[in-house]
ChimeraX commands (.cxc) that place a marker at each C-alpha (Angstrom):
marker #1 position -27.12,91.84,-36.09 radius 0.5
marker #1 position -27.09,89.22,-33.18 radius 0.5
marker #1 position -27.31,90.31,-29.86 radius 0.5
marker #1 position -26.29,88.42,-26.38 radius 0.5
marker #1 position -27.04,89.00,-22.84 radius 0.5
marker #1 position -24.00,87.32,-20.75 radius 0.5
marker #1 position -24.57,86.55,-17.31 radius 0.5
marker #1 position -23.80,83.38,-15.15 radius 0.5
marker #1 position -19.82,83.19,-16.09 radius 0.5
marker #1 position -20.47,84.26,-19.38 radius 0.5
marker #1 position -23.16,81.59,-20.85 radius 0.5
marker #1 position -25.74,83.24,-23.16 radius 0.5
marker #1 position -28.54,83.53,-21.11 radius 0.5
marker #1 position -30.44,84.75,-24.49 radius 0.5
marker #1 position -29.53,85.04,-28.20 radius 0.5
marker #1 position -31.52,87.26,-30.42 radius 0.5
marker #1 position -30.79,87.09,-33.96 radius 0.5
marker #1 position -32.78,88.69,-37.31 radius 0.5
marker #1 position -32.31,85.81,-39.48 radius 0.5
marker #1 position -32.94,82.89,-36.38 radius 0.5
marker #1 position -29.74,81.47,-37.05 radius 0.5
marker #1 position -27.65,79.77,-34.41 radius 0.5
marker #1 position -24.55,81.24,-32.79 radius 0.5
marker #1 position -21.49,81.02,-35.29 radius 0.5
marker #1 position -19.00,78.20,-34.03 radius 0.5
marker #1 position -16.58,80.80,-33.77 radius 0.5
marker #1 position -18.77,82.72,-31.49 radius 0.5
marker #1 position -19.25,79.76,-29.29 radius 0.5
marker #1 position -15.30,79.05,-28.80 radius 0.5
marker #1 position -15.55,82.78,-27.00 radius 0.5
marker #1 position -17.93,82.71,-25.49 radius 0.5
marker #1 position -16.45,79.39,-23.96 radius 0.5
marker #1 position -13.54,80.54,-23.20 radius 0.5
marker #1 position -14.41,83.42,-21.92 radius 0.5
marker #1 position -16.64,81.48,-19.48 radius 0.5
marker #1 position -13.73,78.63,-18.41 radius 0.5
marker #1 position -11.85,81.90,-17.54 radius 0.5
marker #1 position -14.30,83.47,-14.93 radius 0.5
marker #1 position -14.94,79.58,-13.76 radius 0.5
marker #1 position -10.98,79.35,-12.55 radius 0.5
marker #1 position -10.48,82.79,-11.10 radius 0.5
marker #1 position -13.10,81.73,-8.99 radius 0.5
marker #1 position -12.87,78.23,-8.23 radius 0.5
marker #1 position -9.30,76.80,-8.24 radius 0.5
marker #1 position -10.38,73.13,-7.98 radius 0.5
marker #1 position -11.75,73.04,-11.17 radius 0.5
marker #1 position -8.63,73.79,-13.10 radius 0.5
marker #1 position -7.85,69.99,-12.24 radius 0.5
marker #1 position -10.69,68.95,-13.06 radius 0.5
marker #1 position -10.59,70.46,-16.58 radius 0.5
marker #1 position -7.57,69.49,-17.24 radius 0.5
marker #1 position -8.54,65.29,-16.81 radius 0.5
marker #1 position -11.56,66.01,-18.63 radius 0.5
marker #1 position -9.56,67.28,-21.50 radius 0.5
marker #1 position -6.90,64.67,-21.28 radius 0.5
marker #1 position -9.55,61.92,-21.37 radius 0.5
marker #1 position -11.17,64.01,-24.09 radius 0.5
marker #1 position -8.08,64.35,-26.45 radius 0.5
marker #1 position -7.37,60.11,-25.45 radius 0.5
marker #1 position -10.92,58.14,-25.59 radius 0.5
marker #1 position -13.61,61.13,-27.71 radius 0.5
marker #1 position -11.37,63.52,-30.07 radius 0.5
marker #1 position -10.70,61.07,-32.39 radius 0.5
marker #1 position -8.87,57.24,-32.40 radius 0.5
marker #1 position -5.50,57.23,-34.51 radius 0.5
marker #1 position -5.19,54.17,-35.56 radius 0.5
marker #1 position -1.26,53.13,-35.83 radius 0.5
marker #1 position 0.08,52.11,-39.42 radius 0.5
marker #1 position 3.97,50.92,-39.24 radius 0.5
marker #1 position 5.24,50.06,-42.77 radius 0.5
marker #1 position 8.68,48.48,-43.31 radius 0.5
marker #1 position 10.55,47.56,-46.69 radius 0.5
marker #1 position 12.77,45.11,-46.92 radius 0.5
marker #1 position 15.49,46.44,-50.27 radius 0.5
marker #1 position 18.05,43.61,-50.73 radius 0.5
marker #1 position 20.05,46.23,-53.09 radius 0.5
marker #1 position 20.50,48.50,-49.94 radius 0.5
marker #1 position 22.92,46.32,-48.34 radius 0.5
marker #1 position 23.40,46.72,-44.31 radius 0.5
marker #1 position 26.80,47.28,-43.78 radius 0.5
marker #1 position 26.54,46.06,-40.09 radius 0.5
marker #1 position 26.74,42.02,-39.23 radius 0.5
marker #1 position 23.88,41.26,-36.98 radius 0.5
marker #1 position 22.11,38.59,-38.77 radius 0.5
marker #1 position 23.89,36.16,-36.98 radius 0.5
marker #1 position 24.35,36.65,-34.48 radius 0.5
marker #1 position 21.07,38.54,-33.67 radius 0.5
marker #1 position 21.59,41.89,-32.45 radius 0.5
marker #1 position 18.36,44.08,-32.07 radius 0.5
marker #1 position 20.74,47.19,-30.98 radius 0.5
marker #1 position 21.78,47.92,-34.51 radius 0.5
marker #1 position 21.71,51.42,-35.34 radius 0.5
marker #1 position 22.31,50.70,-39.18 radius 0.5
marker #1 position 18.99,51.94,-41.09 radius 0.5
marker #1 position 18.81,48.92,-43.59 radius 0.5
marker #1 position 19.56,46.17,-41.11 radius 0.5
marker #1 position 17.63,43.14,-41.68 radius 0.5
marker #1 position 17.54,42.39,-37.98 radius 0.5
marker #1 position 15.91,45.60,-37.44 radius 0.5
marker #1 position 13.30,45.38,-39.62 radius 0.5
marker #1 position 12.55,41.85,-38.38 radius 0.5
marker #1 position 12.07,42.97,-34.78 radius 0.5
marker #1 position 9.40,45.05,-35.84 radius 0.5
marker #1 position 7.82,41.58,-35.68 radius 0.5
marker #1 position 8.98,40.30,-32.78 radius 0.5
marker #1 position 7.98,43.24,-30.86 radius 0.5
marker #1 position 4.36,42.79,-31.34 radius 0.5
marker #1 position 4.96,38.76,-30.33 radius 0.5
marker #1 position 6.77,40.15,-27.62 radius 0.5
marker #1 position 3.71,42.03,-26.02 radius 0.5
marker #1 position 1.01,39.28,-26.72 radius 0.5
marker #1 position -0.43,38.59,-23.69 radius 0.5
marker #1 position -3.57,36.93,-24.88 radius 0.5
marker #1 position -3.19,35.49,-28.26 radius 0.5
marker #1 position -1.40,34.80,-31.12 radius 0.5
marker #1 position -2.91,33.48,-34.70 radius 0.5
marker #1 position -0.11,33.08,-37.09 radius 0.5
marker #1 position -0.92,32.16,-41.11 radius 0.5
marker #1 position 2.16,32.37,-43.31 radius 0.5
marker #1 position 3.16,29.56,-45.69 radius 0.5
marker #1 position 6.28,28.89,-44.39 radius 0.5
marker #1 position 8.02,29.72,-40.67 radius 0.5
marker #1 position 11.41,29.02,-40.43 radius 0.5
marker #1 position 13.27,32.23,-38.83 radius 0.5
marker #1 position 14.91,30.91,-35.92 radius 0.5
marker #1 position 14.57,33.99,-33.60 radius 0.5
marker #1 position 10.97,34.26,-34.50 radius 0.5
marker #1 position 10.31,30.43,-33.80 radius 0.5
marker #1 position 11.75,31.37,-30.22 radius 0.5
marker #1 position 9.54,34.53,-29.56 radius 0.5
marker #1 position 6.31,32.58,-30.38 radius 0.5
marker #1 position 7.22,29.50,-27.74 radius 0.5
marker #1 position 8.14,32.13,-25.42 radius 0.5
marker #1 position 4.76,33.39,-25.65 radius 0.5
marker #1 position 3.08,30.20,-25.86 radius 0.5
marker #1 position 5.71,29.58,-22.48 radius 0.5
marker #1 position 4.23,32.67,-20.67 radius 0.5
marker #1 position 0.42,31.80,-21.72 radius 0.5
marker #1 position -0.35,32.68,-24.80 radius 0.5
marker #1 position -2.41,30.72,-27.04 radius 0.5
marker #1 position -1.04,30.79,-30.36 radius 0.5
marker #1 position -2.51,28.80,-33.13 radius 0.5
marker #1 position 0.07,28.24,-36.39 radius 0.5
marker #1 position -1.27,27.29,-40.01 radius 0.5
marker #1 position 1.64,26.63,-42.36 radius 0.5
marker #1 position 1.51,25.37,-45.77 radius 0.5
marker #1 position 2.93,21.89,-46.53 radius 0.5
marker #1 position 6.23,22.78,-48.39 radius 0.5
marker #1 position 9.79,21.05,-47.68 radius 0.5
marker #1 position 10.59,23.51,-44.65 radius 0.5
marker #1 position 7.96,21.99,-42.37 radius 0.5
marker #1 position 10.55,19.11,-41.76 radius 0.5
marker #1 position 12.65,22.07,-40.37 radius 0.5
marker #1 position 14.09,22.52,-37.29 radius 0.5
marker #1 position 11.74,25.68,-36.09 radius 0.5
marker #1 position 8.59,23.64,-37.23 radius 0.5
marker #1 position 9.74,20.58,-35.32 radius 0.5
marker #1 position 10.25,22.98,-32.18 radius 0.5
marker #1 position 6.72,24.86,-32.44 radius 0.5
marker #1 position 5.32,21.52,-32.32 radius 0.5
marker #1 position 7.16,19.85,-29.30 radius 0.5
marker #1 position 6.40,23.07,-27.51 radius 0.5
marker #1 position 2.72,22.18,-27.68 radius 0.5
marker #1 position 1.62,24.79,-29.92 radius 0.5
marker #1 position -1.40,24.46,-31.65 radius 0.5
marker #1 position 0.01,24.15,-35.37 radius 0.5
marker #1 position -1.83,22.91,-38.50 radius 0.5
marker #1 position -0.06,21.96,-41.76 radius 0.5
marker #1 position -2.00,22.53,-45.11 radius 0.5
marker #1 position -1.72,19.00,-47.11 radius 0.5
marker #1 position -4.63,19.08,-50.06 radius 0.5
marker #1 position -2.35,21.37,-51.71 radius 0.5
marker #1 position -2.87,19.61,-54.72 radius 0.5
marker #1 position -6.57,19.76,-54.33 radius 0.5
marker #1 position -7.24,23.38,-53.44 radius 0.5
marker #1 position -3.88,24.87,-54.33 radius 0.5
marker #1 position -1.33,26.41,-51.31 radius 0.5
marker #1 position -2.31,28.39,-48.46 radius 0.5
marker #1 position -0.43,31.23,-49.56 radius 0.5
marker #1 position -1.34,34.08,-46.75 radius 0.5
marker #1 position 1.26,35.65,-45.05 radius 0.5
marker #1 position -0.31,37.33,-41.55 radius 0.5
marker #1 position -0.82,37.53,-37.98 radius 0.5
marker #1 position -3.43,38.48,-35.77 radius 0.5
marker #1 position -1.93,39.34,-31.98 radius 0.5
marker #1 position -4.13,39.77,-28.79 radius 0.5
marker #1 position -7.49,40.58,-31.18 radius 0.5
marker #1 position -5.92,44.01,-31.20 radius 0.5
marker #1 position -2.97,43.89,-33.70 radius 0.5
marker #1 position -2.49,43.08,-37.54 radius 0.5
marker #1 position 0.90,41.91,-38.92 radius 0.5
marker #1 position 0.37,41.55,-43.12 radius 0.5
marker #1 position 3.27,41.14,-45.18 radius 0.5
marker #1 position 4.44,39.85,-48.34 radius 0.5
marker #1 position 7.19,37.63,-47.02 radius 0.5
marker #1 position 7.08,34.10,-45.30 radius 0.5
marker #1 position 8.72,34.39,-42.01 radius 0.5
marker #1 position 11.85,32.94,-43.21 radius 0.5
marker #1 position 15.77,34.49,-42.93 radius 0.5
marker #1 position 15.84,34.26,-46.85 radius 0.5
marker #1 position 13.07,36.67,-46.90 radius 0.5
marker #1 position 14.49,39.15,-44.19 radius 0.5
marker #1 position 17.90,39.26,-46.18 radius 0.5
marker #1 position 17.49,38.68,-49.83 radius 0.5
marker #1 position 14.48,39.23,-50.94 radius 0.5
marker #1 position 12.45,42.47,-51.73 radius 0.5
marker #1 position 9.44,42.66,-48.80 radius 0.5
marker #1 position 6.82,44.30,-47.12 radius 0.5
marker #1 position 5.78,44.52,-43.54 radius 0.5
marker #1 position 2.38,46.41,-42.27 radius 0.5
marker #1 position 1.63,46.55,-39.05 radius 0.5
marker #1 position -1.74,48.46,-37.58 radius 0.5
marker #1 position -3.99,48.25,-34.82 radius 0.5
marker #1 position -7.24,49.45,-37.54 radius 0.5
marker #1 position -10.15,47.02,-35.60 radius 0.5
marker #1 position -11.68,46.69,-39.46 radius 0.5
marker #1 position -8.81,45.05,-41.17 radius 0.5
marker #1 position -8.14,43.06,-37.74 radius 0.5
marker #1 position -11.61,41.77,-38.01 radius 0.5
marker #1 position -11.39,40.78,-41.42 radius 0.5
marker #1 position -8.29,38.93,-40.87 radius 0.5
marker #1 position -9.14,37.31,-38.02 radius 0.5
marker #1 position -12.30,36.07,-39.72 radius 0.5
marker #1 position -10.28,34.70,-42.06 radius 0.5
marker #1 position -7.73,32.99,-39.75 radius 0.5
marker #1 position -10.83,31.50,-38.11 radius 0.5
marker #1 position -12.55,29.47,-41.35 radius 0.5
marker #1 position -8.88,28.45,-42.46 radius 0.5
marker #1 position -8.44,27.06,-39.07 radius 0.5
marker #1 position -11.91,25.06,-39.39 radius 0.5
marker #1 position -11.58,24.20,-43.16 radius 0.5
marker #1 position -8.05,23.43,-43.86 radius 0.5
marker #1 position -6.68,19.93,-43.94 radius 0.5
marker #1 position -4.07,18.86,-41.11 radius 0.5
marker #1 position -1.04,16.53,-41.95 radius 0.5
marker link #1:1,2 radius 0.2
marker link #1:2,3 radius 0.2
marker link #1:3,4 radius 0.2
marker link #1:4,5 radius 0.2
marker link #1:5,6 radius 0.2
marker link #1:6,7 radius 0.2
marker link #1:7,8 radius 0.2
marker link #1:8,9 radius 0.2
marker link #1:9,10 radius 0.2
marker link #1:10,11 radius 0.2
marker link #1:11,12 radius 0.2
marker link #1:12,13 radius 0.2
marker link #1:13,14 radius 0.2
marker link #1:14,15 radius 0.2
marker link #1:15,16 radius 0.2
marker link #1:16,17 radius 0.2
marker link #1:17,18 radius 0.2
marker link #1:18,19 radius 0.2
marker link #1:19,20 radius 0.2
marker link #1:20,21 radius 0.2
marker link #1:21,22 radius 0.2
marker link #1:22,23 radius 0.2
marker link #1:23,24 radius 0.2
marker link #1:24,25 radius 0.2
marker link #1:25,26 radius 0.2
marker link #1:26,27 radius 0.2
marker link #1:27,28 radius 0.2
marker link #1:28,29 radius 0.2
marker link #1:29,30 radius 0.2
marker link #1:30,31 radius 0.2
marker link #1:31,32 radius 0.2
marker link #1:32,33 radius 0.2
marker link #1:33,34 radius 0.2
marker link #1:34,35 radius 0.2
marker link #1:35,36 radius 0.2
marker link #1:36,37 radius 0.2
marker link #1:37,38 radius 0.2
marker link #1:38,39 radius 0.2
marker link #1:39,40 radius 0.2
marker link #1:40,41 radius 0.2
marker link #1:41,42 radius 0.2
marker link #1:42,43 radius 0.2
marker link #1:43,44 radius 0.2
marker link #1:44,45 radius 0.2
marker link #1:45,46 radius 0.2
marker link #1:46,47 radius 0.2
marker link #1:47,48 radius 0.2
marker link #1:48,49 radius 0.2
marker link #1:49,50 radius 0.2
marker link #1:50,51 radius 0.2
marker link #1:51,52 radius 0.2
marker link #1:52,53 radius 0.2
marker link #1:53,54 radius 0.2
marker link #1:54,55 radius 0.2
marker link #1:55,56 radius 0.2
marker link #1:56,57 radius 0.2
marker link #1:57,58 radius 0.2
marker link #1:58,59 radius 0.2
marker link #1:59,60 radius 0.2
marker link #1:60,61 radius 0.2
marker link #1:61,62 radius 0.2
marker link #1:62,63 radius 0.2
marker link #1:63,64 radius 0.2
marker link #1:64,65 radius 0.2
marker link #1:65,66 radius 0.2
marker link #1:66,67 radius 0.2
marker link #1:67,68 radius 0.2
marker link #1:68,69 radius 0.2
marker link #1:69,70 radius 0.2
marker link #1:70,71 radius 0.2
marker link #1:71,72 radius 0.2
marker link #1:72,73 radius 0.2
marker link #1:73,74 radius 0.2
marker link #1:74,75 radius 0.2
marker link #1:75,76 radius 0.2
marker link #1:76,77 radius 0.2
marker link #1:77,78 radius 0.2
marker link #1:78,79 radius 0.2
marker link #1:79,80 radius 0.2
marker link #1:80,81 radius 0.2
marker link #1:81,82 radius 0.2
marker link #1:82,83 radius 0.2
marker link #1:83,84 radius 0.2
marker link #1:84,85 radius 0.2
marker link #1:85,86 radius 0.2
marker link #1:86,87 radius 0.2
marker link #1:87,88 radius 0.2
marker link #1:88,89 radius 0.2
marker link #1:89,90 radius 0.2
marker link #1:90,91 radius 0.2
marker link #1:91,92 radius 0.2
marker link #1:92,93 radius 0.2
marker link #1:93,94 radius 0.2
marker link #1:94,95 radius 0.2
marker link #1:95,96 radius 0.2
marker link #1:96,97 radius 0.2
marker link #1:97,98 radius 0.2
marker link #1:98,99 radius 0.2
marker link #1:99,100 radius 0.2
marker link #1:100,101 radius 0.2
marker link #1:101,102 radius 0.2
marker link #1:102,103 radius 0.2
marker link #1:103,104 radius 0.2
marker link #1:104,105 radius 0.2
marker link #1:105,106 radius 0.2
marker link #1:106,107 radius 0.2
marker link #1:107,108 radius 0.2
marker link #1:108,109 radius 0.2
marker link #1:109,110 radius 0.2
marker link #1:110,111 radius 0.2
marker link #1:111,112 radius 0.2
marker link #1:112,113 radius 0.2
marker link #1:113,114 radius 0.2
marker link #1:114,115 radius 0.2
marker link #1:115,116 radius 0.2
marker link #1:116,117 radius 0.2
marker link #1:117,118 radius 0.2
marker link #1:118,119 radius 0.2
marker link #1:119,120 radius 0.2
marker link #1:120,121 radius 0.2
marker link #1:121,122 radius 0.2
marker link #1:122,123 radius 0.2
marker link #1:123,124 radius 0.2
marker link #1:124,125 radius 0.2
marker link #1:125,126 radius 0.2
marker link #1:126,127 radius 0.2
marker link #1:127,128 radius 0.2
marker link #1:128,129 radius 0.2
marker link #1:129,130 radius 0.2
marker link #1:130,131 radius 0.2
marker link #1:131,132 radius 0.2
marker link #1:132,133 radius 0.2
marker link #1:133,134 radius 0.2
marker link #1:134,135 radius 0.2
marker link #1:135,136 radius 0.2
marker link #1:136,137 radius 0.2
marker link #1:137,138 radius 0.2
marker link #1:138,139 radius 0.2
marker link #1:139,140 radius 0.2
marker link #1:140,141 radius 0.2
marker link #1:141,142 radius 0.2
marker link #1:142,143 radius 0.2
marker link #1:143,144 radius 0.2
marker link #1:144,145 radius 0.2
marker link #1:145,146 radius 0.2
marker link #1:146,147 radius 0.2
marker link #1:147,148 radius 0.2
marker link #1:148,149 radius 0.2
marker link #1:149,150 radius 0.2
marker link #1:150,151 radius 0.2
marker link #1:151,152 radius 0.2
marker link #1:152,153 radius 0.2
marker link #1:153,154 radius 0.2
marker link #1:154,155 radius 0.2
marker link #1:155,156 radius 0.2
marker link #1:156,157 radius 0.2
marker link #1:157,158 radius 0.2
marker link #1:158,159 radius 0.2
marker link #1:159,160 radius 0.2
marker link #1:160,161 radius 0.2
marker link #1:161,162 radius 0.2
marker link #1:162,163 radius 0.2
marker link #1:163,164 radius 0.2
marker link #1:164,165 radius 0.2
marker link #1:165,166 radius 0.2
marker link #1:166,167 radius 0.2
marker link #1:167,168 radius 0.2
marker link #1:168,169 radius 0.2
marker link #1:169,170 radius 0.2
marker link #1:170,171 radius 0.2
marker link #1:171,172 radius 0.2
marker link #1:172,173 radius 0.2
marker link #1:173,174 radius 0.2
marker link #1:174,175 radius 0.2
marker link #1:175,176 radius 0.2
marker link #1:176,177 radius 0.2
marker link #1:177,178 radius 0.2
marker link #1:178,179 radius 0.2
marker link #1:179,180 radius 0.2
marker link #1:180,181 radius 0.2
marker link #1:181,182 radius 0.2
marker link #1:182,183 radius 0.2
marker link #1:183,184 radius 0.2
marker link #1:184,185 radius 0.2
marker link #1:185,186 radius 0.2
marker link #1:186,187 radius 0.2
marker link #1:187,188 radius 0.2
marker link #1:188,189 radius 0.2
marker link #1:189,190 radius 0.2
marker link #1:190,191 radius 0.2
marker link #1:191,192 radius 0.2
marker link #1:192,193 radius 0.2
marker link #1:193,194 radius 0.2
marker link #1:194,195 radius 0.2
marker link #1:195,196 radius 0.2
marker link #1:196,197 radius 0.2
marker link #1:197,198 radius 0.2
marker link #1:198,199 radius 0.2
marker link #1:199,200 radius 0.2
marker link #1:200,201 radius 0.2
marker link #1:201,202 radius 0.2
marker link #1:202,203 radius 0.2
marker link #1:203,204 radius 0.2
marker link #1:204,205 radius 0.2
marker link #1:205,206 radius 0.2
marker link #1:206,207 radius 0.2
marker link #1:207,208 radius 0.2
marker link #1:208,209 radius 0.2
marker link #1:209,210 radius 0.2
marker link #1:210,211 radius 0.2
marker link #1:211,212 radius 0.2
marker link #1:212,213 radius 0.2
marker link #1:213,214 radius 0.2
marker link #1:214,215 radius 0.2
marker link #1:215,216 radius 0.2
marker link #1:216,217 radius 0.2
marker link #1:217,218 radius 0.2
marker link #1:218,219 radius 0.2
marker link #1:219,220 radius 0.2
marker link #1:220,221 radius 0.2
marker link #1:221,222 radius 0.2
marker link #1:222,223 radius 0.2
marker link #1:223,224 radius 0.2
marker link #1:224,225 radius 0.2
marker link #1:225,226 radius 0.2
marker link #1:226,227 radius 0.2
marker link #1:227,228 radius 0.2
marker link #1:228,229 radius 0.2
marker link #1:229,230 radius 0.2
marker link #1:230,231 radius 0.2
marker link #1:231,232 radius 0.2
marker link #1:232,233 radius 0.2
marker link #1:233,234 radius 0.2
marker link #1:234,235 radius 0.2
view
């Protein structure tokens, strides 16, 4: 049988135990308790201080939950509301495209340091204008697009008269396509999806959208954004 002498607000001054094992967890969570309690009848200040060390306890040391966001894109489900055109991020319709788009163009709406963008093709309008907004309020953003008939679009032709840093693939019949589809903003957030940023893809086809802040996967991907960026042909 274990044995305690409390003193000093509680604290075990001794344990004594036949079989020289520690204190049960259990035991412990008592015990401090028990000695938090005595500590604030006696000493009101520390109740605030308690309190911040928990908060910044539960926020930076309990554990980091990392954010996963996944979004599908079911062209069977049609959206009975009209806001592809023109855009209307208010909708309150479950399937609408527009919706599930902005999940997007929220994260290029917080960038405040930079934006690396590989998808094969780019040619949704109101994502063309959140990225030059960016690039507009400081961003860097760096584009690698694969050298298809859409980079004679309009969106492409803004990106580049914005200034953006934008590379087009064009040994595609050396190497094959650049066929990735992601986005790495401020270092701190992962866009990976199955569809090229494109209005056909937001409306008709069947898609995928992750979004996470994971630092392992961002790594990876922005590792990979980094030796396309050195390696892959420019037109």
């Amino acid at each position: 049988m274990t044995t305690m002498d409390f003193r000093h607000f509680g604290a075990p001054k001794r344990i004594v135990g036949t079989t020289g094992q520690q204190i049960k967890k259990r035991d412990v969570s008592v015990l401090y308790g028990r000695s938090v309690s005595k500590i604030l009848s006696f000493n009101p200040i520390c109740v605030s201080f308690i309190c911040a060390s928990f908060m910044i306890w539960r926020r930076f040391i309990k554990s980091e939950r990392n954010y996963f966001k996944v979004t599908f894109f079911n062209p069977l489900k049609k959206s009975r509301c009209k806001c592809t055109n023109p855009y209307n991020s208010e909708c309150l319709d479950a399937n609408c495209s527009v919706i599930k788009t902005a999940e997007i163009i929220c994260c290029l709406q917080n960038a405040t340091k930079s934006i690396d963008i590989c998808v094969f093709t780019l040619s949704h309008e109101r994502i063309a204008t959140e990225i030059i907004a960016a690039h507009k309020r400081g961003v860097v953003v760096r584009i690698i697009v694969s050298n298809c008939i859409l980079i004679h679009g309009k969106e492409i032709k803004q990106l580049r008269n914005s200034g953006i840093e934008l590379k087009c693939q064009n040994n595609v019949n050396n190497i094959g396509y650049m066929h990735n589809k992601f986005c790495v903003v401020d270092s701190k957030w992962l866009i990976h999806s199955s569809m090229n940023w494109t209005r056909q893809a937001t409306v008709s086809n069947w898609e995928s959208i992750l979004i996470t802040d994971l630092s392992s996967l961002i790594s990876e991907f922005s590792n990979a954004f980094e030796y396309i960026w050195l390696n892959i042909s420019n037109d």
